[in-house]
LUMGU-280068 format. One line per 8 residues: for each residue x, y, z of N, C-alpha, C. Coordinates in nm, 4 decimals. Layout:
<nodes>
X/Y/Z/X/Y/Z/X/Y/Z ~ ...
</nodes>
This chain:
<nodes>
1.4834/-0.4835/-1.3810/1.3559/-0.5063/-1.3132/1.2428/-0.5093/-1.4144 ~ 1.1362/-0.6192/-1.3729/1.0488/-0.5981/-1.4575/0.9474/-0.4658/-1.4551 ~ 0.9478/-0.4432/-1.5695/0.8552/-0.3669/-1.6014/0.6697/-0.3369/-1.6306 ~ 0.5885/-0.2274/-1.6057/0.4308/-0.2532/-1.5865/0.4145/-0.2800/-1.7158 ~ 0.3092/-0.3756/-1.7265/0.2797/-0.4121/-1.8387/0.1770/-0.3547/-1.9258 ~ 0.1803/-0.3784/-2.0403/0.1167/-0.2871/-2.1826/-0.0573/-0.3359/-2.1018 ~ -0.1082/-0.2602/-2.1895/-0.2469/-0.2804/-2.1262/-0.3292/-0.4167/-2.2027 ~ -0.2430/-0.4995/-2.2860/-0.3098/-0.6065/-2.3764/-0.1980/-0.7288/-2.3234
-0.1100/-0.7410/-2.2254/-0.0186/-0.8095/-2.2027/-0.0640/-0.8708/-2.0837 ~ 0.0009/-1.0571/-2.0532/-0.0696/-1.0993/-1.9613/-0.0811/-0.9867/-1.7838 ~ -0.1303/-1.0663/-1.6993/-0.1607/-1.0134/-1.5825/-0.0282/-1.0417/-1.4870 ~ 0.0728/-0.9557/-1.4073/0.1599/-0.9981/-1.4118/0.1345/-1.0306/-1.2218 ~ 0.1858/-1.1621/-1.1683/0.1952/-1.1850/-1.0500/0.2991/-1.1088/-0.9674 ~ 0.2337/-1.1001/-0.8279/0.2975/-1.0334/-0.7564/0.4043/-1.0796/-0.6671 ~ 0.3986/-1.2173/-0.6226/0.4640/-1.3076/-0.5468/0.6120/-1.3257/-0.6480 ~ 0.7007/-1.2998/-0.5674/0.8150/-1.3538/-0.6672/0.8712/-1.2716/-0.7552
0.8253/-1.1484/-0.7721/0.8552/-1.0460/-0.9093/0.9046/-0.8859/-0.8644 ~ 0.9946/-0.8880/-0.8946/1.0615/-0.7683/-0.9224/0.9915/-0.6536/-0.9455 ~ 0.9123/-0.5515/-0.9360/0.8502/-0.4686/-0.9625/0.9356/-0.3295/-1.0027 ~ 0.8882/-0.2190/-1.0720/0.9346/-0.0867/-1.1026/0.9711/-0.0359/-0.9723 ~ 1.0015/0.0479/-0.9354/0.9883/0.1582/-0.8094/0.9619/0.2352/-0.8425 ~ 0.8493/0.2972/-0.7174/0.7799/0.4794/-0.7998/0.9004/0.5488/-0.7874 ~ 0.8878/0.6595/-0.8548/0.9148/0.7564/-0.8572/1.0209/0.8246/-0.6825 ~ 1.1073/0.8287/-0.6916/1.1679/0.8592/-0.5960/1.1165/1.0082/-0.4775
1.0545/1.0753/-0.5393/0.9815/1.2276/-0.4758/0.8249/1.1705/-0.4782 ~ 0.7763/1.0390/-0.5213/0.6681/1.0222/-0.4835/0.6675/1.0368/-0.2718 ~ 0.4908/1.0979/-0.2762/0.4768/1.1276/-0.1375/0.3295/1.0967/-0.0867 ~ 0.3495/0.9737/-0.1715/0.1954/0.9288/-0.1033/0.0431/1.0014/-0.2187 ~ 0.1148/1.0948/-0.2547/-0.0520/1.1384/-0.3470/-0.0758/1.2783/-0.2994 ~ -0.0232/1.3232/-0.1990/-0.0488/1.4419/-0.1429/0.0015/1.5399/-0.1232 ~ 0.1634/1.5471/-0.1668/0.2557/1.6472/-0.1805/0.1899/1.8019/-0.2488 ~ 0.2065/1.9079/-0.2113/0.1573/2.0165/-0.2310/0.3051/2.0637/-0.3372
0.2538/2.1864/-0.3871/0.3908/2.2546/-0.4586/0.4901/2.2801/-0.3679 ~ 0.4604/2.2801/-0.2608/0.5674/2.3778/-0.1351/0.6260/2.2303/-0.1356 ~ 0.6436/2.1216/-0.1409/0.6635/1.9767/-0.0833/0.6153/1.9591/0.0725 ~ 0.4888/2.0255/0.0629/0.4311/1.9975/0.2249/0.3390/1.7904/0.1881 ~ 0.3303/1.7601/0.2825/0.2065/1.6208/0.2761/0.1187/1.6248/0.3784 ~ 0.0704/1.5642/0.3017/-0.0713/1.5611/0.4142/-0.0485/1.4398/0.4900 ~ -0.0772/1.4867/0.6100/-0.1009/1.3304/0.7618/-0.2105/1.3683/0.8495 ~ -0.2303/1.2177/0.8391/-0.3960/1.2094/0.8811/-0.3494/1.1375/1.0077
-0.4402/1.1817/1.1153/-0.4240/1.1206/1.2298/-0.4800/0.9397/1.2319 ~ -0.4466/0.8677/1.3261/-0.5144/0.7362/1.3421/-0.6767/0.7347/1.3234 ~ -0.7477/0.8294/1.3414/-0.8410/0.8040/1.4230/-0.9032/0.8199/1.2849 ~ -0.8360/0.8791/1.1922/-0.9344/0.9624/1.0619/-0.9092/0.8115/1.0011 ~ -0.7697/0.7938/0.9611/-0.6844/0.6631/0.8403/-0.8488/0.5568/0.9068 ~ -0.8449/0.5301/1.0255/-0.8974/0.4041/1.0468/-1.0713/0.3758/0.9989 ~ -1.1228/0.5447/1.0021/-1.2276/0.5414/1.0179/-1.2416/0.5808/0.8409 ~ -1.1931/0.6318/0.7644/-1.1445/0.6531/0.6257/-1.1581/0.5051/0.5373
-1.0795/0.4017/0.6220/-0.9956/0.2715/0.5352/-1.1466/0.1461/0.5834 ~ -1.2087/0.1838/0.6783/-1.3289/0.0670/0.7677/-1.2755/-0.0296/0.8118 ~ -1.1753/0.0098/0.8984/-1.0910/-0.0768/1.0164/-1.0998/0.0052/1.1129 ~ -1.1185/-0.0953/1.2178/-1.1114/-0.0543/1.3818/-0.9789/0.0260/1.4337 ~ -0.9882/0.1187/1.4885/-0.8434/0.1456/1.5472/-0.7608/0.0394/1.6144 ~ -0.8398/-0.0168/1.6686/-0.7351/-0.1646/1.7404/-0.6986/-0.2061/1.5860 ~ -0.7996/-0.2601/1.5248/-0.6466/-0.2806/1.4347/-0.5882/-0.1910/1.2995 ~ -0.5970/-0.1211/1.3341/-0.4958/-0.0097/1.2581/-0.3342/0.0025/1.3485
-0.3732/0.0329/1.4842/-0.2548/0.0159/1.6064/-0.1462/-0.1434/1.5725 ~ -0.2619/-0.2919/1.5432/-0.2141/-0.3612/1.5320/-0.1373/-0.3898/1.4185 ~ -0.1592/-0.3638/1.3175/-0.0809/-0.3392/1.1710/0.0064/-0.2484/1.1954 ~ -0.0164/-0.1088/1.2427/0.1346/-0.0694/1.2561/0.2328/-0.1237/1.3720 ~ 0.2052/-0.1350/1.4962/0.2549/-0.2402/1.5678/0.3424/-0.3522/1.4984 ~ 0.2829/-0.4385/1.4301/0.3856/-0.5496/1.3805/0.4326/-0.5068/1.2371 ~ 0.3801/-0.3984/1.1921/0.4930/-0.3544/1.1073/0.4176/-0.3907/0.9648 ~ 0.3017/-0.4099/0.9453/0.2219/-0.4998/0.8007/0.1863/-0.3670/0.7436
0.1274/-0.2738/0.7734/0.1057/-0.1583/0.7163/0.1567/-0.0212/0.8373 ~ 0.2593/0.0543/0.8273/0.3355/0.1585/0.8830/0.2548/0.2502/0.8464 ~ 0.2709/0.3916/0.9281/0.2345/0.5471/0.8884/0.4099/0.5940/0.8068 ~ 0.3609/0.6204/0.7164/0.4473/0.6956/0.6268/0.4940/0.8319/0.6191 ~ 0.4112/0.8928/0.7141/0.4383/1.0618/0.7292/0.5418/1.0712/0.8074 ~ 0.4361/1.0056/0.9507/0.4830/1.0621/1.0851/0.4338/0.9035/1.1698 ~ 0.5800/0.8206/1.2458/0.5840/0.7118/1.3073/0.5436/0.7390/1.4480 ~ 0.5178/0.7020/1.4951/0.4863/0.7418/1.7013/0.6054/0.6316/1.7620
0.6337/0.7332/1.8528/0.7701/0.6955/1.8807/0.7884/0.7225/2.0487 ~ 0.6588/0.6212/2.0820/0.6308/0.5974/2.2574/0.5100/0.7241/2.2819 ~ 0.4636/0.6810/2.4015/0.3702/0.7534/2.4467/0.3293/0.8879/2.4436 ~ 0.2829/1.0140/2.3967/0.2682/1.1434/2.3928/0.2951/1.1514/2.1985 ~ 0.3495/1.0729/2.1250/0.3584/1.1110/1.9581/0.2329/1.0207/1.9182 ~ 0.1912/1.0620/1.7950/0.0966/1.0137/1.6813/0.1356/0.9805/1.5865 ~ 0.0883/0.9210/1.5684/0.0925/0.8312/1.4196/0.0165/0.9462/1.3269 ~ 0.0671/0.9343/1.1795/0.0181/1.0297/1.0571/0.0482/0.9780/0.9615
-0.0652/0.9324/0.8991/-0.0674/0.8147/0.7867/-0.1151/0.9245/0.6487 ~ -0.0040/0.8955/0.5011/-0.0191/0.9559/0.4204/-0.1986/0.9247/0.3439 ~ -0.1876/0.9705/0.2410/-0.3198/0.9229/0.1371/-0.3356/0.7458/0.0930 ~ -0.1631/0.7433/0.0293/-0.1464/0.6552/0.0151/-0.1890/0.4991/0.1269 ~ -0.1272/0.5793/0.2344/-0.1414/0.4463/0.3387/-0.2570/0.4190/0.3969 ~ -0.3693/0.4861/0.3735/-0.5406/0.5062/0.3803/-0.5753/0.4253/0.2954 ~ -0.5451/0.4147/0.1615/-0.5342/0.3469/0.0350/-0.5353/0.2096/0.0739 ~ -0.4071/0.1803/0.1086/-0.3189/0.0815/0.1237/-0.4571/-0.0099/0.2127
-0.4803/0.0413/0.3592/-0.5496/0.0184/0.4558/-0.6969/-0.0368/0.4193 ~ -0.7337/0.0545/0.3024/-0.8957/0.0206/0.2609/-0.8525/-0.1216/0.1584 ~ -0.7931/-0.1221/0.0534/-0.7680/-0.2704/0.0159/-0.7180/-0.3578/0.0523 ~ -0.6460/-0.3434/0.1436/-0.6292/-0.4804/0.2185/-0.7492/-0.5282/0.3230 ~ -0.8182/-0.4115/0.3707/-0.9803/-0.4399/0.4687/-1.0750/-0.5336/0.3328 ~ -1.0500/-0.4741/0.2074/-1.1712/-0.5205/0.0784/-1.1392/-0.7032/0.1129 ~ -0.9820/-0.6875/0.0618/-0.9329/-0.8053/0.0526/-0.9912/-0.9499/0.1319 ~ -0.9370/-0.8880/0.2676/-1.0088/-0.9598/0.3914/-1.0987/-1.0133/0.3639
-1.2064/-0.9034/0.3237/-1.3366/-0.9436/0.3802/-1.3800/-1.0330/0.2183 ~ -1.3016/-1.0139/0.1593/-1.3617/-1.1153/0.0154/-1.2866/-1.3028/0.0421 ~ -1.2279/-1.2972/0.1319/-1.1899/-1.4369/0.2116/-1.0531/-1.4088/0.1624 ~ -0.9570/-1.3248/0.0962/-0.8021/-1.3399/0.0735/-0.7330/-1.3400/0.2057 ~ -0.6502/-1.4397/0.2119/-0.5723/-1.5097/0.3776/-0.4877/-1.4114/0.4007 ~ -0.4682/-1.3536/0.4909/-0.3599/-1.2702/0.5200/-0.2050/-1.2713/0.4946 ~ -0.1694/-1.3896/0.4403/-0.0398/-1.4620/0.3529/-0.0214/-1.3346/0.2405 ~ -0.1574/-1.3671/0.1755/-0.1338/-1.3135/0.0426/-0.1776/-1.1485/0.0309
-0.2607/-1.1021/0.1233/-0.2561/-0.9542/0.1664/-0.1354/-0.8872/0.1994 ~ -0.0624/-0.9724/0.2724/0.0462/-0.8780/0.3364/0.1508/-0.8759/0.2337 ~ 0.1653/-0.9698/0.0873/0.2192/-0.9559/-0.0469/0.1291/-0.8535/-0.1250 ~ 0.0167/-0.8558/-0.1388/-0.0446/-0.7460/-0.1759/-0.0138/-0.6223/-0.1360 ~ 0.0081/-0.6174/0.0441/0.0699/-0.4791/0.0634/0.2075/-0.4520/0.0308 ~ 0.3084/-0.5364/0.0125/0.3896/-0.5390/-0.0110/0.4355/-0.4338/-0.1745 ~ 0.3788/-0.4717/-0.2425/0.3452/-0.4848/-0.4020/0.2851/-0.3312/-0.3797 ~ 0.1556/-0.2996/-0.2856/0.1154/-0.1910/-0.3538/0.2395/-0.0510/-0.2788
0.2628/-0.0940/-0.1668/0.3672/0.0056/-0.0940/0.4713/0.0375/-0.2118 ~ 0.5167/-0.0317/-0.3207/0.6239/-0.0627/-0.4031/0.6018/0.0767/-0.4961 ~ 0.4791/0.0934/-0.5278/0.4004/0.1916/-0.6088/0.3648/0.3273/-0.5567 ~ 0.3638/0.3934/-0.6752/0.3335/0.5543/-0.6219/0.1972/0.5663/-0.6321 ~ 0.1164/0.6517/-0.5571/-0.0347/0.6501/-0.5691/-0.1074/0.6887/-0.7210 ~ -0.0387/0.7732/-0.7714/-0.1112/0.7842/-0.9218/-0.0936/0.6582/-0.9872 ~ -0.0226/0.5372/-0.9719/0.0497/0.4525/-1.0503/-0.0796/0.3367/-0.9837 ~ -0.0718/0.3932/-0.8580/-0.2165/0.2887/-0.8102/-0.3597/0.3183/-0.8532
-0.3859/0.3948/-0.9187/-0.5312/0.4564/-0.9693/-0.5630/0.3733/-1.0639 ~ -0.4848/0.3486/-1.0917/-0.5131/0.2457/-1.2381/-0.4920/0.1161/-1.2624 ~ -0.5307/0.0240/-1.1107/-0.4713/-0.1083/-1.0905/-0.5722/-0.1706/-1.0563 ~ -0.5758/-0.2925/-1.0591/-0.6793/-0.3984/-0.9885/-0.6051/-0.5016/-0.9470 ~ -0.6270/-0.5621/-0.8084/-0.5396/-0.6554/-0.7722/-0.6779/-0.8136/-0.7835 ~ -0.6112/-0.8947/-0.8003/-0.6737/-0.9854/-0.8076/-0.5836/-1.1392/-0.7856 ~ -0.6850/-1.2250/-0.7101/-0.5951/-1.3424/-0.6023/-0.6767/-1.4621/-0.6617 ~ -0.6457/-1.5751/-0.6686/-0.6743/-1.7001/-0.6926/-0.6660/-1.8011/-0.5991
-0.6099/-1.7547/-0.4580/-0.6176/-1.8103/-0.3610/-0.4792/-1.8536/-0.2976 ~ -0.3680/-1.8333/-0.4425/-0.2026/-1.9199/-0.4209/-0.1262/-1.7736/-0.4755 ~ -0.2051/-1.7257/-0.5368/-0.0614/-1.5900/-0.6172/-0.1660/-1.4880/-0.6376 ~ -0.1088/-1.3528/-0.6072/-0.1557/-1.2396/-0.6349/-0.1206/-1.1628/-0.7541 ~ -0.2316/-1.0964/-0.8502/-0.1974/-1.0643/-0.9763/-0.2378/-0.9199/-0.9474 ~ -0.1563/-0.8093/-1.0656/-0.1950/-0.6738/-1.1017/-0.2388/-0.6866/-1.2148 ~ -0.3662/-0.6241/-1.2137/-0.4203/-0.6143/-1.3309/-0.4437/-0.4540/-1.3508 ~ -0.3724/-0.4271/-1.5051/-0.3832/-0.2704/-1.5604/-0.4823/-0.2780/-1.7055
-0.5572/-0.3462/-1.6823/-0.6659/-0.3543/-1.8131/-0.7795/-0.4354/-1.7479 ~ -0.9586/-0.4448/-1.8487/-1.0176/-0.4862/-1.8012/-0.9653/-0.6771/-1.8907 ~ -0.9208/-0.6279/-2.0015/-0.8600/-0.7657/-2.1029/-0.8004/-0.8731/-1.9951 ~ -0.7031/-0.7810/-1.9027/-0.6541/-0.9212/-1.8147/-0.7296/-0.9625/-1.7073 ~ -0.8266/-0.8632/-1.6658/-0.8854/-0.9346/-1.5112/-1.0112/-1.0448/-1.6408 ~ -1.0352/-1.0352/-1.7859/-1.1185/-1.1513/-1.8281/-1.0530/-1.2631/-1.8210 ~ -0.8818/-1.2649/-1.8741/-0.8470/-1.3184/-1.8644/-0.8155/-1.4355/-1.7225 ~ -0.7960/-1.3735/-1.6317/-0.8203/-1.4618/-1.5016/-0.8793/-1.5132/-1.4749
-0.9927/-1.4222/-1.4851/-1.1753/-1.5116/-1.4282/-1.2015/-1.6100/-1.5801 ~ -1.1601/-1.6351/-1.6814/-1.1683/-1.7321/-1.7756/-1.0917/-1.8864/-1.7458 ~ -0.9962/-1.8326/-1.5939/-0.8650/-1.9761/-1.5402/-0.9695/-2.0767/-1.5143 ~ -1.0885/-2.0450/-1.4713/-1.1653/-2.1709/-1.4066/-1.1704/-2.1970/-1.2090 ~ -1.0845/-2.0681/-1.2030/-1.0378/-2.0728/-1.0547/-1.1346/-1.9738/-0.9728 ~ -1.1353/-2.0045/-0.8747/-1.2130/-1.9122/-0.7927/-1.1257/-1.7939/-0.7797 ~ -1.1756/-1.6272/-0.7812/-1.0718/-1.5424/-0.8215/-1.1906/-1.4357/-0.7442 ~ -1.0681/-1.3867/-0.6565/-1.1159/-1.2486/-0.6197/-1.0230/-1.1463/-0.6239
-1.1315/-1.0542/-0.6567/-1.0699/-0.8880/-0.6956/-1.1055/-0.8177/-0.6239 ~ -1.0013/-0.6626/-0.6338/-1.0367/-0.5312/-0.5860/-0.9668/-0.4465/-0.6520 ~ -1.0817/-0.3686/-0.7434/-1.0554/-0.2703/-0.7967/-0.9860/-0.1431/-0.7336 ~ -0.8480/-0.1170/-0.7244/-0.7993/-0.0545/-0.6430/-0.7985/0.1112/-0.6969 ~ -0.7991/0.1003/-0.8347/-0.8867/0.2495/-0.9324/-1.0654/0.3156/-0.8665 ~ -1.1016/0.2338/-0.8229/-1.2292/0.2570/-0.7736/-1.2255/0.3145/-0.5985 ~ -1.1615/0.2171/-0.5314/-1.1334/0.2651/-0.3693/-1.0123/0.3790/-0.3422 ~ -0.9144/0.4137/-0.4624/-0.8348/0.4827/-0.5147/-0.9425/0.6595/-0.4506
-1.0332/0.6626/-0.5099/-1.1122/0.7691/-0.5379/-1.2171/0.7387/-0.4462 ~ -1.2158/0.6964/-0.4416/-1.3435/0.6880/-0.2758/-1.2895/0.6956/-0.1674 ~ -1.2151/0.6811/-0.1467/-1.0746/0.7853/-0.0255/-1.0444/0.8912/-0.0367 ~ -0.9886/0.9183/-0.1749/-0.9371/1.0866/-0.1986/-1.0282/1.1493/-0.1611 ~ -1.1636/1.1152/-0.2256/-1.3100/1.2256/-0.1990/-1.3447/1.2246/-0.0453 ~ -1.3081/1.1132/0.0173/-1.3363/1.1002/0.1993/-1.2239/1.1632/0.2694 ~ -1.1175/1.2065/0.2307/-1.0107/1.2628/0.3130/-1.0047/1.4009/0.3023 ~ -1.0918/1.3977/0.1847/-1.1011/1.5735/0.1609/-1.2014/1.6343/0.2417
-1.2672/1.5499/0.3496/-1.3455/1.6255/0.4495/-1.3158/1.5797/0.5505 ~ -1.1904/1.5697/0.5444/-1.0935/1.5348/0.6871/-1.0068/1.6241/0.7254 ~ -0.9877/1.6411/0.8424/-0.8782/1.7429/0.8680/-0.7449/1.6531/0.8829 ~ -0.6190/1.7212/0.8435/-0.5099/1.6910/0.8125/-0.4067/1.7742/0.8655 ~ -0.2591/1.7358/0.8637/-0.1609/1.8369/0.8926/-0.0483/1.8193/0.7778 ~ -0.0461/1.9603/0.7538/0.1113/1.9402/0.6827/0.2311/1.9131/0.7115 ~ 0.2962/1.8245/0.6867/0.4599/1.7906/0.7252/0.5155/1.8896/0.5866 ~ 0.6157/1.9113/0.6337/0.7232/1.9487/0.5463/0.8477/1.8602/0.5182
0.8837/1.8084/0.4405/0.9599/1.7130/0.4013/1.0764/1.8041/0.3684 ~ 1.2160/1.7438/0.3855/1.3345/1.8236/0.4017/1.3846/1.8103/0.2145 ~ 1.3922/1.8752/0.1136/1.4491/1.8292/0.0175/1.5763/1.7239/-0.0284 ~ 1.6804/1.8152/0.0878/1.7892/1.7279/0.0387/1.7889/1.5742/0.0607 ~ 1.8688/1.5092/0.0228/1.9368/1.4140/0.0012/1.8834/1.3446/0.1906 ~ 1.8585/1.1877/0.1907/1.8103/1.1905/0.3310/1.9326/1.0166/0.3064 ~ 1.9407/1.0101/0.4287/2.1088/0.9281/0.5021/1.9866/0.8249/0.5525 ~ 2.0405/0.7089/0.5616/2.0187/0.6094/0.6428/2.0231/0.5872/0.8219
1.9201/0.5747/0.8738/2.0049/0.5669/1.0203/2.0524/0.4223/1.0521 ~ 2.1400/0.4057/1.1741/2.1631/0.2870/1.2391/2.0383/0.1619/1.2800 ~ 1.8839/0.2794/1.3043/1.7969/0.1564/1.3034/1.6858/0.1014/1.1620 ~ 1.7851/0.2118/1.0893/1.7405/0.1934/0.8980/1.8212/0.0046/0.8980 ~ 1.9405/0.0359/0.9531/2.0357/-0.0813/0.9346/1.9901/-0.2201/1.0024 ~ 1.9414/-0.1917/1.1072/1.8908/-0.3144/1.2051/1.7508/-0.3215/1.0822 ~ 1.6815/-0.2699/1.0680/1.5684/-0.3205/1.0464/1.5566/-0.4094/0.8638 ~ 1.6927/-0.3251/0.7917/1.7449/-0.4622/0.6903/1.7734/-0.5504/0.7022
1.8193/-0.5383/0.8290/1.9208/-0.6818/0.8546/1.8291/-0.7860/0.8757 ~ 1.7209/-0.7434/0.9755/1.6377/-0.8537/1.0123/1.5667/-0.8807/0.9028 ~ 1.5439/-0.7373/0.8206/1.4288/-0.8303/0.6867/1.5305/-0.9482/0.5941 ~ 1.6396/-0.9169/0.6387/1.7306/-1.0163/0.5232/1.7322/-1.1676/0.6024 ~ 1.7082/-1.1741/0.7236/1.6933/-1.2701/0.8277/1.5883/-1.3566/0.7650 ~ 1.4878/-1.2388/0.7790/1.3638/-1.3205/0.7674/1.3278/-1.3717/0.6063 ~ 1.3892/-1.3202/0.5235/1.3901/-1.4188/0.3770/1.4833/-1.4542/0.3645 ~ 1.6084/-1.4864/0.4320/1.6851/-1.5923/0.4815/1.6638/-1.7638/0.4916
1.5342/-1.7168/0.5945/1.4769/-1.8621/0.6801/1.3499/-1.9202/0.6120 ~ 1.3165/-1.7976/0.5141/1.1897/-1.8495/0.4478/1.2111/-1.9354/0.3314 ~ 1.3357/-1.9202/0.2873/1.3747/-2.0165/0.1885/1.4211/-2.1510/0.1925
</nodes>
């Protein structure tokens, strides 16, 4: 798999590319020593990220951005969205609103879900309108805006920390995450299958 690149090395696209995987005990940014995490209710993530709850419901609904803590699972459960997925939520809202098509957001989320949150502090995503780039230096985002292309960014090091500091006057709950070793379920299995469906037909 490819690997993050040196901080003087081109800007590497996101569409099409193999990325690292965090850290396997990554937990969103919020894991305590005990391995407790923090989950934020809907109402905080939405009002945290500057999306409407309708569509925060609607992203997790079709599945474009999930709660990572704690899933709701029919009427009477909540949704509990990590640090990370607050994160996630506020740059893809930046994105939006800088005209990036939802094509290339939902590869953006793709890409940043891929990553552990410290690994995201230090990123800038940036779009040209056809391919989404990570940028880990200011050398490569010159490099882009030098293409001649219309190019928008979001400093994801900057909204990185303008969340952490907004969630810290949020109330939260701790999950406790089980250490051992965690099994696949049967609807772990359905829900590969269909993603293998669906880049199946896209090709």
């Amino acid at each position: 798999m490819r690997q993050q690149a040196e901080p003087d090395s081109p800007a590497h696209a996101v569409q099409g590319v193999l990325f690292s995987l965090p850290d396997e005990n990554d937990s969103g940014g919020e894991a305590g020593p005990d391995g407790a995490v923090r989950g934020y209710r809907g109402t905080v993530a939405s009002k945290v990220a500057g999306i409407t709850y309708r569509q925060l419901d609607y992203w997790a609904r079709k599945r474009i951005v999930e709660p990572s803590v704690k899933a709701s699972h029919g009427s009477g459960t909540r949704r509990l969205y990590s640090f990370k997925d607050v994160l996630i939520l506020a740059v893809s809202k930046r994105l939006l609103d800088v005209g990036v098509n939802l094509q290339n957001v939902t590869t953006a989320i793709g890409y940043l879900s891929q990553r552990s949150a410290a690994q995201l502090e230090n990123v800038t995503i940036m779009c040209d309108g056809e391919t989404v780039y990570e940028c880990t230096s200011d050398a490569q985002v010159g490099d882009l805006m030098k293409s001649g292309k219309a190019v928008f960014g979001v400093s994801v090091g900057s909204v990185w920390h303008k969340i952490h500091d907004a969630l810290d006057a949020e109330d939260y709950e701790e999950i406790h995450e089980p250490q051992e070793e965690t099994f696949t379920t049967p609807a772990d299995d359905v829900v590969a299958a269909r993603a293998a469906q669906r880049f199946e037909r896209a090709k």
